[in-house]
C-alpha positions as CSV (number, residue, x, y, z in Angstrom):
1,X,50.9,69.6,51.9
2,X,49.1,67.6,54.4
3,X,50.0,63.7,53.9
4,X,47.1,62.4,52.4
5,X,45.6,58.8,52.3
6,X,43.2,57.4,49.9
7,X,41.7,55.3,52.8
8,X,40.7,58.8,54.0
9,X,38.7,59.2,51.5
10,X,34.7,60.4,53.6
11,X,32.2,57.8,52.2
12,X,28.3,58.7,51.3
13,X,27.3,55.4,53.0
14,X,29.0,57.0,56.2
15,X,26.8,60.3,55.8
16,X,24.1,61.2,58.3
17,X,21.7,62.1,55.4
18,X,18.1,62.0,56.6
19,X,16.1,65.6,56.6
20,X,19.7,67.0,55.3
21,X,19.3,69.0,51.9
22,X,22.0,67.5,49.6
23,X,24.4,69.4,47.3
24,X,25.5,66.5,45.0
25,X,28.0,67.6,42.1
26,X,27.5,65.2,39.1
27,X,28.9,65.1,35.5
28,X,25.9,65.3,33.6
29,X,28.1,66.7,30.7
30,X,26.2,64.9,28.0
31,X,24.3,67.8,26.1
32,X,25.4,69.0,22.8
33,X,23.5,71.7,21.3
34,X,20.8,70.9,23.9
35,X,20.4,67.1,23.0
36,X,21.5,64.3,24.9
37,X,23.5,61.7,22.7
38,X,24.1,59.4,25.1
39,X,23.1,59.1,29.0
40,X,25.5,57.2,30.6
41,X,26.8,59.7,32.4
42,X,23.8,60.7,33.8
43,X,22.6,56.9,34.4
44,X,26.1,56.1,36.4
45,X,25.0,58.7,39.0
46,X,21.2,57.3,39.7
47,X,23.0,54.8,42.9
48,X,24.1,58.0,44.5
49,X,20.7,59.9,43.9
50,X,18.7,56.6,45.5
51,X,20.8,56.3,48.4
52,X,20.5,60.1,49.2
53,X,16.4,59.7,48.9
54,X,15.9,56.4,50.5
55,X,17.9,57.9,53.6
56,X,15.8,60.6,53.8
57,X,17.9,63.6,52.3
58,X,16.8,66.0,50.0
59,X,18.8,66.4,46.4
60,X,20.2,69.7,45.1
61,X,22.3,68.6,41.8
62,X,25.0,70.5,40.1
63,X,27.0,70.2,37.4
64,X,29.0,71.6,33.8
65,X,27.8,71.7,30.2
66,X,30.2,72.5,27.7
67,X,32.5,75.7,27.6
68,X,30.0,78.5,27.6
69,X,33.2,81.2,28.5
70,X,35.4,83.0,26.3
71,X,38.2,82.7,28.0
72,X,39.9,85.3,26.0
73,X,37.1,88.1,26.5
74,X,36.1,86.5,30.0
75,X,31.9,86.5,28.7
76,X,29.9,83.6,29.2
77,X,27.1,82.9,26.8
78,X,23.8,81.4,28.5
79,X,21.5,79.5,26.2
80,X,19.9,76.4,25.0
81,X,23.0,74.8,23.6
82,X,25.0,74.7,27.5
83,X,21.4,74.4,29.2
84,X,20.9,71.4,31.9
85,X,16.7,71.7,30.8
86,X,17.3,68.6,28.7
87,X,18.9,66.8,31.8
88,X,16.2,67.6,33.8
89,X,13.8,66.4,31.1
90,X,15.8,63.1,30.9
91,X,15.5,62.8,34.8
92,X,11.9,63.8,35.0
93,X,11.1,61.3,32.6
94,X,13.3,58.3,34.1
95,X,12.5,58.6,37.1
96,X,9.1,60.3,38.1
97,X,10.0,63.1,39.7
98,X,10.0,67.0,39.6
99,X,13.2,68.6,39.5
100,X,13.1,72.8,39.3
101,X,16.1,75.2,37.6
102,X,16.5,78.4,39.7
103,X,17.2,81.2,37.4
104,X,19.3,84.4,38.7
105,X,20.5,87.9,37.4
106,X,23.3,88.0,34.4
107,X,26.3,90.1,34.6
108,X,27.7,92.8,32.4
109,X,29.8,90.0,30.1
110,X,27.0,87.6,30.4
111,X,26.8,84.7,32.9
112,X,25.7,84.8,36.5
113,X,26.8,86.7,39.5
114,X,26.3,84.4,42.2
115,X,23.4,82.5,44.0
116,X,21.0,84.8,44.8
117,X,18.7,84.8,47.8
118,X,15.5,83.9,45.5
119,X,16.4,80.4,45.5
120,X,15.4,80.3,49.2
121,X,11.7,80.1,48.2
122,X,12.4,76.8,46.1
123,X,14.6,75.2,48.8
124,X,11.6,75.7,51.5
125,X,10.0,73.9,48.6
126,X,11.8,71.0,48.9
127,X,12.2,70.9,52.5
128,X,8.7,70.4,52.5
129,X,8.3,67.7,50.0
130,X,6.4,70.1,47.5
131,X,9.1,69.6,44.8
132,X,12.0,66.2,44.9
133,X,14.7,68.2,43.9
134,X,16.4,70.9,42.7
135,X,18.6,71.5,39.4
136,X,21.3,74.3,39.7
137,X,21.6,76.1,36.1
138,X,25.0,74.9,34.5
139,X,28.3,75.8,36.8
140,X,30.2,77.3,34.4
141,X,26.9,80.2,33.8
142,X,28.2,81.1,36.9
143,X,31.8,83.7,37.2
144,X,32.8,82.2,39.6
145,X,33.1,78.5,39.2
146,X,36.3,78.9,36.5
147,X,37.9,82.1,38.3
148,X,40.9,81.5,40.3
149,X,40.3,84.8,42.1
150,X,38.1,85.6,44.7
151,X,34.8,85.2,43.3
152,X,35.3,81.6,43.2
153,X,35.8,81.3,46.9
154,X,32.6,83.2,47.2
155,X,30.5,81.3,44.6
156,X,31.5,78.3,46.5
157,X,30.9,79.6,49.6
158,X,27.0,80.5,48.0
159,X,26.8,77.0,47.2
160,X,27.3,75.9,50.5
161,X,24.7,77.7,52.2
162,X,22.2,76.1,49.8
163,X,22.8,72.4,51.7
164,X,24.4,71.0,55.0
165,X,26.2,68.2,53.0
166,X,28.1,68.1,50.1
167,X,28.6,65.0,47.9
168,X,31.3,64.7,45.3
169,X,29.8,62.1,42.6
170,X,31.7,63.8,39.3
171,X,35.4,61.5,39.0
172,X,35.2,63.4,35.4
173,X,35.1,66.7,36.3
174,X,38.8,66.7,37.8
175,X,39.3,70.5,37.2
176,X,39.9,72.3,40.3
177,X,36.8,74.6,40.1
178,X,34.6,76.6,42.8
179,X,31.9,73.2,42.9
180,X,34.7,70.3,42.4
181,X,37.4,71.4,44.8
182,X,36.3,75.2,46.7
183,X,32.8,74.1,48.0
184,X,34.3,71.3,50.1
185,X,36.3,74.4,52.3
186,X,33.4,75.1,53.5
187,X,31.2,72.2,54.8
188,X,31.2,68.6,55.3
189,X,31.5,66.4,51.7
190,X,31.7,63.2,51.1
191,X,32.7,61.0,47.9
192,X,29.1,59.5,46.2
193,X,29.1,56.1,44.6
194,X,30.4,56.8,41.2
195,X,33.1,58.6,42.9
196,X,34.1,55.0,44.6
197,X,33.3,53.3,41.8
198,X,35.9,54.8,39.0
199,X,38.8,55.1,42.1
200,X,38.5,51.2,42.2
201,X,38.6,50.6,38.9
202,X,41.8,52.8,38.8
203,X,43.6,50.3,40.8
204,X,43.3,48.1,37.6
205,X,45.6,50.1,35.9
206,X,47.6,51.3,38.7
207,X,48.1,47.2,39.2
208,X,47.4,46.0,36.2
209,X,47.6,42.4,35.2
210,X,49.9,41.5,32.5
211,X,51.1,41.6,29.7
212,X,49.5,45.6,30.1
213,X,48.4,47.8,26.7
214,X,47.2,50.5,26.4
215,X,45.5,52.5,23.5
216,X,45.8,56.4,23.3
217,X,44.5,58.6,20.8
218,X,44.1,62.0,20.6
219,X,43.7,65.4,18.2
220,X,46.5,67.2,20.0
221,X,49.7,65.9,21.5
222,X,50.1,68.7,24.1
223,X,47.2,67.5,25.8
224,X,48.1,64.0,26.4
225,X,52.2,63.8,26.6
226,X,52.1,63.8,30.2
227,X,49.8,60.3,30.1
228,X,51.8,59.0,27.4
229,X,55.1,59.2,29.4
230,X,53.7,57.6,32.1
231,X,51.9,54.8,30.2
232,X,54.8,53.6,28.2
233,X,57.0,53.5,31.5
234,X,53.9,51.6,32.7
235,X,52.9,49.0,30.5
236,X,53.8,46.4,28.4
237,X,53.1,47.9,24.8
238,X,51.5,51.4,23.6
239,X,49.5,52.3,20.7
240,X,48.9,55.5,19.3
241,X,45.8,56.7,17.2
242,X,45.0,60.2,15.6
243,X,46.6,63.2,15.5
244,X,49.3,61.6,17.9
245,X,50.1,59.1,15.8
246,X,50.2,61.2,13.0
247,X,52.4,63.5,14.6
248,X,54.8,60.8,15.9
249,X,55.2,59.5,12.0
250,X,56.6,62.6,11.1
251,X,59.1,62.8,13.8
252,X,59.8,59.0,13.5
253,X,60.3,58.8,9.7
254,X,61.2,62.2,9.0
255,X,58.0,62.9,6.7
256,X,55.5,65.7,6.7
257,X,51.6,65.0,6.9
258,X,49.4,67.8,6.4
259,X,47.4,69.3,9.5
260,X,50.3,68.6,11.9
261,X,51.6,71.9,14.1
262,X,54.8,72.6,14.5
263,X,53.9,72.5,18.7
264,X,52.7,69.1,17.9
265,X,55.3,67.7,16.2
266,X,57.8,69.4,18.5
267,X,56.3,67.2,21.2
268,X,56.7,64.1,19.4
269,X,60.0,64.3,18.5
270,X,60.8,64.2,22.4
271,X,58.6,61.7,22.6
272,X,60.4,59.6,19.8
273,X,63.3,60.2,22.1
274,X,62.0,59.1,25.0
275,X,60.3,56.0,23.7
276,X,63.8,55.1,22.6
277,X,64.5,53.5,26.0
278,X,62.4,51.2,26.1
279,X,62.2,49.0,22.6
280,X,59.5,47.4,21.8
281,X,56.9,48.6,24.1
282,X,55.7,50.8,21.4
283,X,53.6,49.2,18.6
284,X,53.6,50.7,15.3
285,X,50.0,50.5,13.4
286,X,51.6,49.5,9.8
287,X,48.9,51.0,7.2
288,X,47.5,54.5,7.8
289,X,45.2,56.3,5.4
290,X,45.9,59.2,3.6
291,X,43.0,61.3,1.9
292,X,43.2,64.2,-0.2
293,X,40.2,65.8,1.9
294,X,40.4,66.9,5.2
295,X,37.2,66.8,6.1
296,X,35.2,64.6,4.1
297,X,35.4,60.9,2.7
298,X,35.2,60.6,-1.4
299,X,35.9,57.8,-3.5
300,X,39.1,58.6,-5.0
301,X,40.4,60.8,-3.3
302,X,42.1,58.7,-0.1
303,X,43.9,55.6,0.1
304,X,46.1,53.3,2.4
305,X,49.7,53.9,2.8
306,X,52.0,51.2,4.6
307,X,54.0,53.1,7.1
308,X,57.1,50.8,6.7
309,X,57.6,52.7,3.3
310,X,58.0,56.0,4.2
311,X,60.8,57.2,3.4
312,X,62.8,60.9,4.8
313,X,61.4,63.5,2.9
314,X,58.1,62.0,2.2
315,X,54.7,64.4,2.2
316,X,51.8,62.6,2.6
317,X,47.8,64.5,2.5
318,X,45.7,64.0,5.6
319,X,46.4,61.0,7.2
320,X,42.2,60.3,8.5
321,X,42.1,57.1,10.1
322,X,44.1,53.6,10.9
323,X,43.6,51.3,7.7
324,X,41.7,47.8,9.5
325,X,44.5,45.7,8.1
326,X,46.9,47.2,10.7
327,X,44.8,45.2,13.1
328,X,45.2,42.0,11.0
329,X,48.7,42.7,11.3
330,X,50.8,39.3,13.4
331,X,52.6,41.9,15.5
332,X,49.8,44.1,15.9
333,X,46.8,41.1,16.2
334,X,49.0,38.8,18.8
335,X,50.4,41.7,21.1
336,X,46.3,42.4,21.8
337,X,45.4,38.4,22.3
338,X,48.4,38.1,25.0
339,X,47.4,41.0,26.7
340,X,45.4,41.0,30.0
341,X,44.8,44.5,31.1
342,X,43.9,46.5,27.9
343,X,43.3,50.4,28.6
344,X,41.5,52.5,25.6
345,X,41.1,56.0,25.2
346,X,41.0,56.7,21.7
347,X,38.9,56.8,18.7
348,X,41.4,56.5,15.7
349,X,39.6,58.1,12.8
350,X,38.3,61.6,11.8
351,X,34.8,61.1,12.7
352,X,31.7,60.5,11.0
353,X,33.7,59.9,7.8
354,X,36.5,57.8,8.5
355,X,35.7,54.7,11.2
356,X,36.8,51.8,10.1
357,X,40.2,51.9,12.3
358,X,37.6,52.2,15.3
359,X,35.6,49.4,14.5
360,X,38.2,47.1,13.8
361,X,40.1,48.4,17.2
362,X,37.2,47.6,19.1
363,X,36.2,44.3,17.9
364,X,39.9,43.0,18.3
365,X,39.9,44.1,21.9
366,X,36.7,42.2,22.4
367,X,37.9,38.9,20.7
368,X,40.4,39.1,23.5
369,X,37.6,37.3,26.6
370,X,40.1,36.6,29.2
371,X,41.3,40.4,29.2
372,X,40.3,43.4,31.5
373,X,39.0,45.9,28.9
374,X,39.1,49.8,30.3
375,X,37.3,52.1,28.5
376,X,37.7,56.0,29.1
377,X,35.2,58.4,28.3
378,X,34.0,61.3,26.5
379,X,34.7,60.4,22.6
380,X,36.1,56.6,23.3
381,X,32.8,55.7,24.8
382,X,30.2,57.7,22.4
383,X,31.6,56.2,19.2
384,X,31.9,52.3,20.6
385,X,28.2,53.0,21.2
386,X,27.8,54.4,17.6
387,X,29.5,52.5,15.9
388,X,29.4,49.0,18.1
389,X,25.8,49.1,19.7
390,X,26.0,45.4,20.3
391,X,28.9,45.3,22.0
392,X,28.5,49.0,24.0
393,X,25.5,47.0,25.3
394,X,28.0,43.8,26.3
395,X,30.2,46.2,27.9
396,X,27.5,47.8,30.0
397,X,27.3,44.9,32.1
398,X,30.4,42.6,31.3
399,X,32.8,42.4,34.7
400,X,35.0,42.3,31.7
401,X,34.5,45.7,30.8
402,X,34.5,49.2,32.4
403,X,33.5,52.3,31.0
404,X,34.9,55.3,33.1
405,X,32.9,58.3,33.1
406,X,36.1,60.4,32.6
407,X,38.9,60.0,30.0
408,X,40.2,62.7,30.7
409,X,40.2,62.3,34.3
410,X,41.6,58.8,33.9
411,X,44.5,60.5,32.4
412,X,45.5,63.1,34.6
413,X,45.1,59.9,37.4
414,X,47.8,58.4,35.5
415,X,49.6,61.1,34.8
416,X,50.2,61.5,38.7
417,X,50.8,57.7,39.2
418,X,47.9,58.0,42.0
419,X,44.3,59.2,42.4
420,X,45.3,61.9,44.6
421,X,46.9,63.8,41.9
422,X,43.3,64.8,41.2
423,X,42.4,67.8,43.0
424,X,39.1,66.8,43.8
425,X,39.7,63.6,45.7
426,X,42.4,65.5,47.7
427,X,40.3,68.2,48.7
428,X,37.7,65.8,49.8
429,X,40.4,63.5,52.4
430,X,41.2,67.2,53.5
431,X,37.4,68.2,54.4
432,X,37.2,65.0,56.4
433,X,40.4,65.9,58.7
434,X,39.2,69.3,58.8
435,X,35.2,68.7,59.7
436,X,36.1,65.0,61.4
437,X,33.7,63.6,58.9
C-alpha cells in the first residue's frame, strides 16, 4: 500500500466549487421507522452544505438509512421505514429550500439497479437554479453500494457521472462501500467539514491527557474486542457496561448470567486473560442488577447484587443495568474526578426500562469540569439526550464536550491506533495523489 499521510488529507476549503454540481456523502442515519429522533447528525453536516452554496456549487446529497438488505437472501426492502423523505422534510423545513428524490426501477430481489439516465432531467434542474438540491434515495436501496463484486464499482462509477466533485462529509459511515470508499476511484473528492472536525477530535484520544478512561458498553462482545484491546493498552482505567460487562462477570467470577452466548463469553474469557497484564487499569462496577424479566421492569421481580459476592458456581437472572451506587462507589467515584480525558461509548442499561446506571454515569462524568468528555454516537448520544436533556444541551456547545457523529467509527479509529485504518479517509489521501487535488 501506498504510504499514506494524514496531512494529505484533500480539504473542501481547497475545492474549486463554484458552478460545480456537488456529490456530498453525509450520515443522515437518523430515521427509525421513518421518524427522526434526533437531528444531530443531520445538523453537524449544515457547515459543509453552506460552504458548498455560498461558493457557488450545486448540492447532490447521499447517504444510508438502516439495513434495508437481507444479507442472507441478498433482497433489499424499499419503503417508508429506510426512506430519506423525512430527511428531506427536516431539511426543507430548516433551511428553505427544495430538495427532490429521484426514483428508479427495482430489481428482481427488490432494491435498485443503478442510476438511471432519468435523473438527468432533475440535474439540468439544478444546474439552472430551478430546484437547490438534490436527495439521492437511500444507498443501501441500491445493489450495489454493499456488493463487493462488480456492481459496486459500477454503482459508483453511476454516481460519479452525476457531479464533478465528490465530498466525503460521513466520518460515521466507515464501511468501505460503493459511495464511502468506490466513488472517490473515479473523480476528484475532498474531505467536508465534519469530516475535519471528528479527525481532530481523534487526536484527543490518540494523545489524550491524563489520567485517560474510557467507558465501553455494548450488547455483543464480538463487536467491540478489537477496541477494548486497544483501549486498555491505551488508557489509564476501563470500564465496561452491558452485555460486555455482563459477559466479563462470568468469565471473571466463574458465574453464569442468563442471555450470555457461549461466543460471547468465549471472548471474555481471553479478555480476562489479557486484562491480567495490566492491574488495575480495569475498574470493576461493584453492584449490578439482576431482574427476573428480560425485557421489562416490575416491582419485585429485580434487584441489586454486589459483584464482590459472587461466588464460582453462582446463576444469577438478567443482569439489566449498573445499580447507581456503583458510581458512589470511592474507587469507582475518585478514578472519574482524577481523570482528564474521559471517552464514552456506552449506555449501561436495557433500555427504556432500566436507566438509572446511565443517568448516574453521565452526571458523574459531568461533575468532573476540568475533564475532556468524548462522547461517541449512535445509542451513547440518543439516550444522554433522553434521558439528560439539560446537559445534551451543555454538551452541544461546551469546548468541554464532543459528541462524535460515529461510535462506531470512533472505534474502529482506535482499533487501528490511527485514522487511516478507516477506509474512507485512506481512499480519499489516495484520490488526491492520483487526481493532484
Amino acid at each position: 500500500m501506498t504510504d499514506l499521510n494524514i496531512m494529505d488529507l484533500p480539504l473542501i476549503q481547497n475545492a474549486e466549487l463554484k458552478d460545480k454540481v456537488v456529490l456530498v456523502r453525509v450520515d443522515h442515519n437518523v430515521v427509525k421507522k421513518g421518524i427522526i429522533h434526533d437531528p444531530y447528525r443531520i445538523d453537524a453536516t449544515i457547515g459543509t452544505l453552506y460552504h458548498i452554496v455560498a461558493r457557488g456549487g450545486k448540492i447532490i446529497l447521499m447517504t444510508h438509512v438502516g439495513r434495508p438488505r437481507d444479507k442472507k437472501a441478498g433482497t433489499i426492502t424499499t419503503g417508508e421505514d429506510t426512506s430519506v423523505q423525512p430527511i428531506v422534510d427536516y431539511l426543507q423545513q430548516k433551511l428553505h429550500i427544495e430538495f427532490k428524490i429521484p426514483d428508479f426501477s427495482r430489481g428482481e430481489k427488490g432494491g435498485y439497479r443503478g442510476v438511471e439516465t432519468s435523473i438527468n432531467h432533475m440535474i439540468r434542474e439544478l444546474r439552472e437554479n430551478r430546484i437547490d438540491g438534490i436527495y439521492l434515495p437511500n444507498t443501501r436501496w441500491f445493489h450495489g453500494e454493499e456488493s463487493k463484486e462488480s456492481d459496486a464499482d459500477d454503482f459508483a462509477n453511476q454516481l460519479a457521472g452525476l457531479a464533478d466533485i465528490f465530498v466525503n462529509d460521513a466520518f460515521g459511515s466507515w464501511q468501505p462501500h460503493a459511495s464511502t470508499v468506490r466513488v472517490t476511484k473515479f473523480m476528484p473528492s475532498y474531505a467536508g467539514f465534519l469530516m475535519q472536525k471528528e479527525i481532530g477530535n481523534l487526536d484527543r484520544i490518540y494523545s489524550p491527557l491524563s489520567p485517560f478512561i474510557a467507558v465501553v458498553a455494548g450488547s455483543k462482545f464480538d463487536t467491540k474486542i478489537d477496541s477494548l484491546y486497544s483501549l486498555i493498552e491505551k488508557t489509564d482505567h476501563l470500564v465496561l457496561g452491558g452485555v460486555i460487562y455482563n459477559a466479563y462477570l462470568c468469565a471473571k467470577y466463574g458465574v453464569t448470567i442468563k442471555g450470555i452466548e457461549d461466543d460471547d463469553l468465549e471472548h471474555a474469557k481471553k479478555f480476562v486473560r489479557y486484562a491480567e497484564k495490566f492491574p488495575g487499569k480495569l475498574v470493576e462496577l461493584p453492584w449490578i442488577i439482576e431482574s427476573d424479566l428480560p425485557d421489562n421492569r416490575e416491582q419485585g421481580k429485580y434487584r441489586t447484587v454486589d459483584v464482590r459476592s459472587l461466588k464460582n458456581g453462582d446463576t444469577l437472572n438478567y443482569v439489566l443495568d449498573i445499580a447507581q451506587e456503583s458510581f458512589t462507589d470511592k474507587k469507582v467515584a475518585e478514578t472519574f474526578e482524577s481523570a482528564k480525558t474521559i471517552f464514552v461509548n456506552a449506555v449501561m442499561g436495557f433500555t427504556p426500562h432500566f436507566n438509572e446506571g446511565t443517568i448516574a454515569l453521565d452526571q458523574l462524568i459531568d461533575e468532573n469540569r476540568d475533564a475532556v468528555k468524548l462522547y461517541g454516537g449512535g445509542d451513547t448520544m440518543q439516550e444522554l439526550k433522553r434521558l439528560l436533556p439539560g446537559l445534551y444541551i451543555v454538551a452541544l456547545d461546551s469546548p468541554k464536550y464532543y459528541i462524535f457523529t460515529g461510535g462506531g467509527a470512533v472505534l474502529k479509529a482506535i482499533e487501528g491506533g490511527t485514522v487511516l485504518g478507516l477506509e474512507p479517509i485512506r481512499s480519499l489521501i489516495e484520490n488526491r495523489k492520483k487526481f493532484n487535488t
